[in-house]
TIPA-615923 format. One record per residue: x negated, y negated, z negated of N, C-alpha, C in turn; residue in one letter. Coordinates in steps of 0.05 Angstrom, whole numbers, plus 32768, in hexadecimal, padded with zeros to 4 digits. Example, Ala and Ser with C-alpha at 12.3 -4.5 7.8 and 13.67 -1.06 7.14 Angstrom:
<nodes>
7EF880727F647F0A805A7F647EF880427F64A7EFF802D7F727EEF80157F717EFE7FFF7F63S
</nodes>
This chain:
<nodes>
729D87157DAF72A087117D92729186F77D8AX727B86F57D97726786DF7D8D727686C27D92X727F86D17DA8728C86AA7DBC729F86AA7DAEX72AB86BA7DAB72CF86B87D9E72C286A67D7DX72AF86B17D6D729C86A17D58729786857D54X728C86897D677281866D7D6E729C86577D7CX72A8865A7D8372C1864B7D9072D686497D71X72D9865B7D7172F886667D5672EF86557D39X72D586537D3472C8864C7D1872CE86337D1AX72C486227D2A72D086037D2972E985FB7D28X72F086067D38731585FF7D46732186087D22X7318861F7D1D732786247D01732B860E7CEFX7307860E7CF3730885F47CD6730A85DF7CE0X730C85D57CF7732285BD7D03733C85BD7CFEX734A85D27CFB736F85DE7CF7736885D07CD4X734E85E17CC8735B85DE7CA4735285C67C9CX734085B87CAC733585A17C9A7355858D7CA3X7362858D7CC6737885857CC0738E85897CAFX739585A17CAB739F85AD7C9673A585A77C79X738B85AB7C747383859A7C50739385807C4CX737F85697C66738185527C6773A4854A7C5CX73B585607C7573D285507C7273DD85547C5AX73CF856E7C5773D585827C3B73D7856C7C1BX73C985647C1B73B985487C0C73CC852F7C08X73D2852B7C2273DF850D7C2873F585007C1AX73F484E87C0D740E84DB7C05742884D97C12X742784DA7C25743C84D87C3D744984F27C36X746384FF7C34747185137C27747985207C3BX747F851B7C51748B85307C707465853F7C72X7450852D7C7A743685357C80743685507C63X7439853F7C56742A85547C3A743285717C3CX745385707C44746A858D7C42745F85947C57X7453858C7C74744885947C88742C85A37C8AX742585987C7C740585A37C70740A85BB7C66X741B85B87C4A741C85D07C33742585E87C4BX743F85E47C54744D85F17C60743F86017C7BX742885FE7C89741886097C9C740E86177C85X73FE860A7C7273EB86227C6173F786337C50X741786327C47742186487C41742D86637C56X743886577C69744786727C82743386777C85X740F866C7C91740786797CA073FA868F7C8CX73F8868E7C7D73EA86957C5F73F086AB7C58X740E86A97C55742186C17C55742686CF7C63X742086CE7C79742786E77C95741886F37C9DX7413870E7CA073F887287CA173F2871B7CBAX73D487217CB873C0870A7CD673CB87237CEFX73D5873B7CEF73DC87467D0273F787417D11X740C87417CF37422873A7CFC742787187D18X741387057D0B741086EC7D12740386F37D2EX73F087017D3973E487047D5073EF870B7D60X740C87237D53741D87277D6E742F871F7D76X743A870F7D5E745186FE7D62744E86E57D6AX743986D07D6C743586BA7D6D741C86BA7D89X741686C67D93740D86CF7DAD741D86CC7DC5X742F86E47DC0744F86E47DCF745A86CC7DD4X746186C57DBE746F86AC7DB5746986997DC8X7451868D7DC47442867A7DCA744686857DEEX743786967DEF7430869A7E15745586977E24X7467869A7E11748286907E18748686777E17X748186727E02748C864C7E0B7481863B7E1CX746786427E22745886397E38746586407E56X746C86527E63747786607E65749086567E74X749B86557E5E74BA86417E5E74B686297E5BX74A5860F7E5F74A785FC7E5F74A485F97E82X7490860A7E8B7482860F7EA7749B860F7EB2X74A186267EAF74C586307EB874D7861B7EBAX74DE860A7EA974EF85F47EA774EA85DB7EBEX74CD85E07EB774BF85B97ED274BD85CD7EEDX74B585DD7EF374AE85F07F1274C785FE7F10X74D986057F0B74EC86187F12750F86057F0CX751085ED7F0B752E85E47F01754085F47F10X754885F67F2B755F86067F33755A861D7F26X755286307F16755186487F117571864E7F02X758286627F10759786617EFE759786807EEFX758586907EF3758986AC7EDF758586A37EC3X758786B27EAE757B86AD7E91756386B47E91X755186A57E87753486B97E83753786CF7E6BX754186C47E59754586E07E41755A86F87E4BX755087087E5C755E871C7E59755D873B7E51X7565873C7E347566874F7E2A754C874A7E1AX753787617E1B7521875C7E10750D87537E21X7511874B7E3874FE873A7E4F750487297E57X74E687147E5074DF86FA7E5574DB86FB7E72X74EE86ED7E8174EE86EE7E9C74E786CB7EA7X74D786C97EBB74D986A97EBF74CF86AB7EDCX74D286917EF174C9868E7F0174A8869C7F05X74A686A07F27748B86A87F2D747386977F24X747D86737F2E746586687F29746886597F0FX746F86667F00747786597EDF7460866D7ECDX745F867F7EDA744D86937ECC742D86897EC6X742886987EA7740F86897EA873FE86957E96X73E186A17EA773DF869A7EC373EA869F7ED5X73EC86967EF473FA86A07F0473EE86C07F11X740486C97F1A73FA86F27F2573E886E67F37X73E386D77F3C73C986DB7F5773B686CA7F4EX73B786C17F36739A86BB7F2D738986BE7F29X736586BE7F2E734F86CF7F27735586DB7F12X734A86F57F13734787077EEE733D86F07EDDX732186E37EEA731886D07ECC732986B97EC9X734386AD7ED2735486A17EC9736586AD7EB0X736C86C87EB0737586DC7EA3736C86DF7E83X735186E17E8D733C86E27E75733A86D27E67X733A86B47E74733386A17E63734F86957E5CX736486947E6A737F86947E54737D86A27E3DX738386C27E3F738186CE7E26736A86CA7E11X734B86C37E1B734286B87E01734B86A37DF5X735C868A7E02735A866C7E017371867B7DDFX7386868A7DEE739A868C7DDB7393869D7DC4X737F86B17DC6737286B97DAA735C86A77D9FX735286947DA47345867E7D92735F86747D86X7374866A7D9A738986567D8C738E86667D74X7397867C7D7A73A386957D5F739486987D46X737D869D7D53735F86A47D3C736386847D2CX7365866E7D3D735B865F7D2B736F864B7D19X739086587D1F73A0864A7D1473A8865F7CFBX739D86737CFB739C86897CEA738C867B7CD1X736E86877CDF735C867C7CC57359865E7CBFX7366864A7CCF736586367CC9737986297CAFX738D86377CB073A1863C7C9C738C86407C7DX737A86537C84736C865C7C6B7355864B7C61X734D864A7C79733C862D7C6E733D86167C64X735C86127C75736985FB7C67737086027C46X7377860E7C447376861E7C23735886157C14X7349861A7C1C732E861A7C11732785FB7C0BX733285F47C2F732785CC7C27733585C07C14X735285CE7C0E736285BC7BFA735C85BE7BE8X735085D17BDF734685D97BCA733585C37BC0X732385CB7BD472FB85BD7BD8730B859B7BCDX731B85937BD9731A85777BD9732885727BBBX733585857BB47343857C7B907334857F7B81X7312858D7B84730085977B7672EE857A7B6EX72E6856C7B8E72D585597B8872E285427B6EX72D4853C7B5672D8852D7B4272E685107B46X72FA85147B39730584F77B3E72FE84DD7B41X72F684E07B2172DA84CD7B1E72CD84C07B39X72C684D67B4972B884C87B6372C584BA7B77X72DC84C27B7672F884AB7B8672F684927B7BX72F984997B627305847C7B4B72EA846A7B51X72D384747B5672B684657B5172BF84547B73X72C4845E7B8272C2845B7B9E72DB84417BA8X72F184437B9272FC84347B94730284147B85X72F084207B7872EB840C7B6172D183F97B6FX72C084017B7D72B383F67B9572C883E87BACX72D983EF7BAC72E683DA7BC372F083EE7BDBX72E484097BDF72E0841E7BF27313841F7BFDX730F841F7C10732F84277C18732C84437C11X7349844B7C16734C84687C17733F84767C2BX733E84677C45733084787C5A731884797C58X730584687C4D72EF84677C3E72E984777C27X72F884797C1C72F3848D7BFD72FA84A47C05X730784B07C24730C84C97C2772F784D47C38X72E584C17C4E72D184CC7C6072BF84CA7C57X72B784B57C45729484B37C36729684B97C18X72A584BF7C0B72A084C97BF972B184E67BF1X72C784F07BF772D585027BF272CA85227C0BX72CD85167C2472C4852D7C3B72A885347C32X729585237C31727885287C26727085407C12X728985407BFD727E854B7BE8729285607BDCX72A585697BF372BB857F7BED72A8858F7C02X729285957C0D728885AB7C17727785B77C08X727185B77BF4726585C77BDF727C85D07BD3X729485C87BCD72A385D47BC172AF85F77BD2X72B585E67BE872C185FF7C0572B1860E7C09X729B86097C12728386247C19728C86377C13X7288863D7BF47291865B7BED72A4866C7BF9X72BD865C7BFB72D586637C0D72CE86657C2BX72BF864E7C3372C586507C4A72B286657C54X729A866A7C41728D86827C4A729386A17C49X72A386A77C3372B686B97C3472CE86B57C4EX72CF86A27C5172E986A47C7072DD86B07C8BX72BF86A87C8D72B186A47CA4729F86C87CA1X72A486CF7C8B72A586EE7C8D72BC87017C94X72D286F87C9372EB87047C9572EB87047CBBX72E686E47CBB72EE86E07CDA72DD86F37CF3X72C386FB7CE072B3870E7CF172C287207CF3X72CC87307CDC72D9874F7CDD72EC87507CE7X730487357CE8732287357CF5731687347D12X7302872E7D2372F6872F7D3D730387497D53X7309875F7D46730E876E7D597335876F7D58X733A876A7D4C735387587D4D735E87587D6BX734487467D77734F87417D91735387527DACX7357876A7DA57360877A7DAE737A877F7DB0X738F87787D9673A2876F7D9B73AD87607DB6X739B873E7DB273A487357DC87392873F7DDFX738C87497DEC7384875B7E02736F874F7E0FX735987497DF3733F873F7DFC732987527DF3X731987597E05730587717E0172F3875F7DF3X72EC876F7DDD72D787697DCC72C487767DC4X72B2877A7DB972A187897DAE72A587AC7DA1X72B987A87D9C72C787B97D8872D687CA7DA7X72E187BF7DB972EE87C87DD472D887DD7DE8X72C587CC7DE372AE87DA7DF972A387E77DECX72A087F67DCF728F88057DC172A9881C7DC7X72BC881B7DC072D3882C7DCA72DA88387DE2X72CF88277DF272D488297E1272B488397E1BX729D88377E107286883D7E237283885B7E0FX729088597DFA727B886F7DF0729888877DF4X72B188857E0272BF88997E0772B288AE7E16X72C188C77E1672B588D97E2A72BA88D07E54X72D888C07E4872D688BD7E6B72E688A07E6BX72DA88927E7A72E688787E7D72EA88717E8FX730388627E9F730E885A7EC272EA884C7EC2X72E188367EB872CC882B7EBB72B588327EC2X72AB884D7EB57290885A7EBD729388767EC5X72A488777ED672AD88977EDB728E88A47EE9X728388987EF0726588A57F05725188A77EE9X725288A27EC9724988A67EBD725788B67EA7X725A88CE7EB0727288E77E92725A88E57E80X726288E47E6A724F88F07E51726A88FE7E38X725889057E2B7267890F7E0F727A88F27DFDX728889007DE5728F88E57DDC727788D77DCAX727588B97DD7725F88B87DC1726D889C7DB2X7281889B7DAC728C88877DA1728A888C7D83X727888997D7A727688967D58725B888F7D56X724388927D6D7227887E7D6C723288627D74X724B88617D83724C883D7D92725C88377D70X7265883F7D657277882E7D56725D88327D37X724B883C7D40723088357D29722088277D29X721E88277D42720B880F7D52721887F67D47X723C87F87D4E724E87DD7D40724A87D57D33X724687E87D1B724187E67D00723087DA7CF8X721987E27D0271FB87D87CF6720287C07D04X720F87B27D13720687967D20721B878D7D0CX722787907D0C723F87797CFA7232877F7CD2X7229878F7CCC721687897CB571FE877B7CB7X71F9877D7CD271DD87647CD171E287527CDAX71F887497CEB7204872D7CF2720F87277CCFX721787377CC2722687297CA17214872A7C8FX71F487347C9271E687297C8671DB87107C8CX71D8870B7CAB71C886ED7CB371D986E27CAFX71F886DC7CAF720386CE7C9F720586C17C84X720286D27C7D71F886D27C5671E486BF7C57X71CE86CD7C5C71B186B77C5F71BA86997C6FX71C686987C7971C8867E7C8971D7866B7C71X71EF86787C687204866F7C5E71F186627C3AX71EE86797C3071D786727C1A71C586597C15X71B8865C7C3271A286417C3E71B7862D7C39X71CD86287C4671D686147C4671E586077C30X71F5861D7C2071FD86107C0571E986087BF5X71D086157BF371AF860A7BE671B385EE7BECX71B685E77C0A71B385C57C1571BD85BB7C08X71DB85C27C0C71FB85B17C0371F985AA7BE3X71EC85C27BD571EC85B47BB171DA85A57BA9X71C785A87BBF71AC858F7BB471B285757BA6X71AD85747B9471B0855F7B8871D085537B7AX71DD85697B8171FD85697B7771FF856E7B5BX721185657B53721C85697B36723385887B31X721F85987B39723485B47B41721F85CA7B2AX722785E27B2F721285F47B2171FA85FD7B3AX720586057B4F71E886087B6271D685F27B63X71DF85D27B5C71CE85BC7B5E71BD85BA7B45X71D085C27B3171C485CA7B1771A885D87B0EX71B085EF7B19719D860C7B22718286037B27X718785F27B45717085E17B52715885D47B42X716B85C27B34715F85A97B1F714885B77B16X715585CB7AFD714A85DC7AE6713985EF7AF7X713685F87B15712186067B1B710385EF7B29X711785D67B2F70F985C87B3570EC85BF7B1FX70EE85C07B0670E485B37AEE70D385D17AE4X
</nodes>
């Protein structure tokens, strides 16, 4: 859960800050491209999207493999309801280590997790960036600043006080959507609290106990309320930073409590 965290949180807000950006853009194909990721993905239940775009995805890969390693192949691969393809098209291949296995299926639940909430974040940045005051463009340009200048040093700078809020409400969601990945058939936190506290498991058969899967899924509990409170505190600290001295109401707040 932690790694999947720590990996998925960037890549996300790498997907929305791209997102926003095209979202934004004068250029009219970019712009419909932008809007258009942050509306489908926006619109489609984060479950529905995990099992359909999983699949999806581990097929076209799949079938490209199939196409360059397999050209004589003359069967159909679609047959019926089975995705059928060459041996060494497969991926990973059947005789690859388990941790080849493993680390496919996480690579493809970061991709999922983070084109998911990246969608949402991107929501948040477009937001963040229509928020920062015009005024501060017009000042920036009226200095001589290009567009690519008025968008990295003065516009990126000061649309993160706006996002926080959002993005800190996202980065709570993305904790709780975590066991999610069970879906795609990655043991998580949520998997092994299920798995150890059963009465009998293929895994620990030389240890029978009772069911104790309502202390493992308390134990859950208490950790993911104290992981979402050190969040809070962290998150807090840091919007404190971000308004310092801003023309916002938390910068506000500030002023009137140092005087």
């Amino acid at each position: 859960m932690l790694l999947l965290l720590a990996v998925t949180a960037p890549v996300a807000l790498g997907f929305g800050f791209i997102g926003a950006s095209a979202a934004r853009s004068k250029f009219l194909p970019l712009r419909l491209l932008g809007k258009t990721y942050i509306a489908i993905v926006r619109g489609v239940p984060d479950i529905a999207f995990f099992l359909f775009f999983v699949i999806a995805l581990d097929q076209v890969i799949e079938w490209i493999r199939h196409k360059v390693k397999c050209p004589d192949w003359d069967e159909p691969i679609r047959q019926g309801s089975d995705f059928i393809v060459c041996s060494i098209a497969k991926m990973p291949l059947g005789n690859s280590a388990q941790w080849m296995h493993e680390v496919y299926g996480f690579a493809l639940a970061v991709l999922t997790f983070a084109i998911v909430f990246g969608a949402f974040a991107a929501n948040v940045l477009f937001g963040a960036m229509r928020a920062v005051p015009r005024a501060q463009l017009e000042t920036a340009e009226a200095y001589g600043m290009s567009p690519r200048q008025t968008f990295w040093r003065i516009l990126v700078p000061q649309m993160w006080v706006y996002a926080l809020p959002g993005l800190s409400n996202l980065w709570m969601v993305l904790i709780k959507a975590t066991p999610l990945l069970f879906l795609l058939g990655v043991e998580d936190i949520v998997y092994w609290a299920r798995d150890l506290g059963s009465t009998k498991t293929p895994r620990f058969t030389d240890y029978p106990h009772g069911d104790w899967r309502m202390w493992y899924f308390l134990a859950l509990l208490v950790f993911y309320l104290a992981f979402t409170r050190v969040s809070e505190v962290v998150l807090d600290k840091l919007m404190a930073r971000l308004t310092r001295g801003q023309a916002t109401t938390g910068g506000e707040a500030q002023r009137k409590a140092a005087v």
